[in-house]
C-alpha positions in Angstrom: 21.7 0.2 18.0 24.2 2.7 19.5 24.0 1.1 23.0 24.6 -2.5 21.3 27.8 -0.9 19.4 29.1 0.9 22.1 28.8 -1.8 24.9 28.8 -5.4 23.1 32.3 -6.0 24.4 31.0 -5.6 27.8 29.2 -8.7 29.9 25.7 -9.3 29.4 24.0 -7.9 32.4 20.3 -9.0 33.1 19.5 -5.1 33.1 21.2 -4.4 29.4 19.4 -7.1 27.8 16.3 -6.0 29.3 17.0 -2.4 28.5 17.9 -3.1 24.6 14.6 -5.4 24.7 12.7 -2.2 25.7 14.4 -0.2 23.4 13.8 -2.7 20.5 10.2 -3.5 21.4 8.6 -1.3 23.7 5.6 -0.1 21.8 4.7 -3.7 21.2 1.2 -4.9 22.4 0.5 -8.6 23.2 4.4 -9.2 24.4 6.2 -9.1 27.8 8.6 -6.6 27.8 11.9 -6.1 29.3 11.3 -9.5 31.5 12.0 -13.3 31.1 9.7 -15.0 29.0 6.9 -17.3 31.0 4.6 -20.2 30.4 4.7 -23.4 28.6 4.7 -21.9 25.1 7.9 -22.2 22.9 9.7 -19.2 21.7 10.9 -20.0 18.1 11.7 -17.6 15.3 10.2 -18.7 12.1 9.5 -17.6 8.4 7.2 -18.6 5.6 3.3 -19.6 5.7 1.6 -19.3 8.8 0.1 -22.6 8.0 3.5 -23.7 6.7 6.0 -21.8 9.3 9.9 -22.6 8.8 11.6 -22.7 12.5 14.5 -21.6 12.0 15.4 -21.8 16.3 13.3 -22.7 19.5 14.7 -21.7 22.6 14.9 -23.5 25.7 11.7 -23.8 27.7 10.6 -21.0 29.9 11.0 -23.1 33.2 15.1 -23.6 32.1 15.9 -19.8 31.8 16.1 -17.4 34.6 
């Protein structure tokens, strides 16, 4: 949270976003970490049920980002 306070002003580098990602998640199993996200499976935050999920975003396909 310090290195997102101290340095959101500056641009978003590929390295910073990968180095808060690894900050943020980096004892996370079961995820790619600190890369660009692969594969033909959306990314979407959600809430609620698991049966009855709420998407709140979905981001562009994999193929579309870096």
């Amino acid at each position: 949270m310090v290195a997102v306070r101290n340095g959101f002003r500056e641009p978003l580098s590929r390295e910073t976003l990968f180095s808060w990602h690894r900050m943020l998640l980096g004892g996370t199993t079961g995820l790619r970490v600190g890369g660009w996200r692969e594969g033909g499976d959306p990314m979407q935050v959600a809430s609620g049920r698991i049966d009855r999920p709420t998407v709140h975003f979905e981001a562009p396909p994999s193929d579309a980002v870096p």
